[in-house]
C-alpha positions as CSV (number, residue, x, y, z in Angstrom):
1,X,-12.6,-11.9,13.3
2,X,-10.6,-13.4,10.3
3,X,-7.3,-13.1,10.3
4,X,-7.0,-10.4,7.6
5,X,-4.9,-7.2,7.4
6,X,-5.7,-4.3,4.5
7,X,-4.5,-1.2,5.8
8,X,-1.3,-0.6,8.2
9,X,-1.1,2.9,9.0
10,X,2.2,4.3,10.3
11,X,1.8,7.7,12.8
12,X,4.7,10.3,11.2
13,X,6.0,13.8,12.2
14,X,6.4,14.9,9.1
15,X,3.8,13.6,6.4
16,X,5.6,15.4,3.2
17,X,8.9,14.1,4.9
18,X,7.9,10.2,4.8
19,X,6.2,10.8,1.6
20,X,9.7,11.2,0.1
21,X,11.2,8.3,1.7
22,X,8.5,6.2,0.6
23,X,7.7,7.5,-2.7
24,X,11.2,8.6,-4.0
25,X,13.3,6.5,-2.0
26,X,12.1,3.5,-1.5
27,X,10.0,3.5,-4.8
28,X,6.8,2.7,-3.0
29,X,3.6,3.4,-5.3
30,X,1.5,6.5,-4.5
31,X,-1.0,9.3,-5.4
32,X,0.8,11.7,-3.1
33,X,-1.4,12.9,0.3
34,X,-4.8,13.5,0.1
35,X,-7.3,14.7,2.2
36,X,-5.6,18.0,3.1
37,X,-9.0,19.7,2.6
38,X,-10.2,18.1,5.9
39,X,-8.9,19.0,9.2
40,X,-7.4,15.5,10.4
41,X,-7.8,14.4,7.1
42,X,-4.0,14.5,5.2
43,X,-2.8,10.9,4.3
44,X,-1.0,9.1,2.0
45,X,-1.4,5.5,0.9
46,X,0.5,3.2,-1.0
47,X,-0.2,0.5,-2.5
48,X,2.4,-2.8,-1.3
49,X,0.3,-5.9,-2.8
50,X,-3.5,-7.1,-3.5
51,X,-5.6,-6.3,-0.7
52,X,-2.5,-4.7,1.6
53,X,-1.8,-0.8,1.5
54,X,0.3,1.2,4.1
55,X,-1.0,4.7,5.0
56,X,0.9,7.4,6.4
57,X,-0.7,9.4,8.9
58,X,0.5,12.3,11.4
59,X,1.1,11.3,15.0
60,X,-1.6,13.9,16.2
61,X,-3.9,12.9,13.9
62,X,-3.9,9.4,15.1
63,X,-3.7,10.6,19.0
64,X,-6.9,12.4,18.0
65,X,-8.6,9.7,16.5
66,X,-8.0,7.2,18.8
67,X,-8.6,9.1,22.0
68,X,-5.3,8.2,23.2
69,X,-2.6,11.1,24.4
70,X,0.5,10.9,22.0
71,X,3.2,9.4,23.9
72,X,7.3,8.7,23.2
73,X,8.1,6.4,20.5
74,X,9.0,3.0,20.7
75,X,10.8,1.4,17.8
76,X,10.5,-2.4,19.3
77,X,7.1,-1.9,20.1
78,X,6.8,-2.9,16.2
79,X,8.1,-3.8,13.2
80,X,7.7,-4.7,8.9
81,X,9.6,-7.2,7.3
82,X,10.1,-7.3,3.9
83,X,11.0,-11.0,2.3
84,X,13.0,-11.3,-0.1
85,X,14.5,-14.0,-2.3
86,X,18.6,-13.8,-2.1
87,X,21.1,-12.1,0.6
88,X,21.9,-10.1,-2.7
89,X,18.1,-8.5,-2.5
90,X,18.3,-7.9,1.0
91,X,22.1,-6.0,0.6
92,X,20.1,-4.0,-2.5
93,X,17.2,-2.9,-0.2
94,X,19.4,-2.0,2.7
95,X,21.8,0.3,0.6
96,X,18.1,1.5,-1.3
97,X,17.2,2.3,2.2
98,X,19.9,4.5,3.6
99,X,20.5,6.1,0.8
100,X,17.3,7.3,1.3
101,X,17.5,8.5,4.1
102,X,17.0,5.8,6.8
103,X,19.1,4.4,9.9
104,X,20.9,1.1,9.1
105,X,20.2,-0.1,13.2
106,X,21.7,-3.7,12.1
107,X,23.3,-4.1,9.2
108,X,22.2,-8.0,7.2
109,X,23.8,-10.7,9.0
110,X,23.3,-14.9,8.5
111,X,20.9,-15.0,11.0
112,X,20.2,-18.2,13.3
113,X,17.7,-19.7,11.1
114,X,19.2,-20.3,8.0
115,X,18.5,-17.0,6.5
116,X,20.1,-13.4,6.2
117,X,18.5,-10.2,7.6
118,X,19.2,-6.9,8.5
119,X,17.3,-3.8,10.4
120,X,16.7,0.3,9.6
121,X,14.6,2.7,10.6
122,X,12.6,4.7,8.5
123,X,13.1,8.6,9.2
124,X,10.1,8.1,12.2
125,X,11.4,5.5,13.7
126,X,9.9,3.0,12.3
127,X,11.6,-0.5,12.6
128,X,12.0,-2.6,9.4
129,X,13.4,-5.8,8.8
130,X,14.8,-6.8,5.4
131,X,15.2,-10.8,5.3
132,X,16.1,-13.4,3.2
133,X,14.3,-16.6,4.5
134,X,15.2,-19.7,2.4
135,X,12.1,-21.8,4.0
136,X,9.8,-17.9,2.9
137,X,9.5,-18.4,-1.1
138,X,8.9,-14.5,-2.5
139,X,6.5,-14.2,-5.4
């Protein structure tokens, strides 16, 4: 196997819910959820760089793909980070973030490696960290 990612697919409650916060709130490119014609079959992707996307797909949806029963959610089971290039960036996503809706879970800090960071949650639970990494150049 190469060590390659294109797709990260997040499970949601609420698909029209998590479009907003990803679309309107947090800006994130989209064509909006397709695939409603098929039972199973309502996601949305966006697109986050070449070769990378993030879907969003309902919790059931993946339970019934997988095979696996739908169990309680775990926010440190997993989590995004977003780099980017100044404290000042990561303050702007945070605020960008709650204002859109999401859980500020640790606000940015000077972490213990040089950098600054902070965590929220998107409106699933999702964990994301927001960092500022000074040995991490962002493109």
């Amino acid at each position: 196997m190469k060590p390659r990612i294109t797709l990260l697919t997040l499970g949601v409650d609420d698909i029209e819910r998590a479009l907003v916060f990803y679309r309107d709130g947090l800006g994130f490119p989209t064509k909006g959820i397709i695939g409603k014609e098929f039972e199973h079959g309502a996601v949305a992707f966006f697109d986050l760089q070449p070769g990378l996307k993030l879907a969003l797909w309902n919790r059931d949806n993946l339970a019934w793909d997988t095979g696996i029963p739908k169990t309680a959610i775990s926010p440190t089971e997993f989590s995004i980070a977003h780099n980017v290039n100044s404290k000042e960036e990561v303050d702007a996503v945070m605020n960008q973030a709650a204002h859109a809706g999401a859980t500020i879970v640790k606000s940015a800090h000077d972490t213990f490696y040089g950098g600054y960071a902070g965590y929220f949650q998107d409106p699933d639970g999702h964990l994301w960290e927001i960092a500022w990494n000074p040995q991490i150049p962002v493109e």
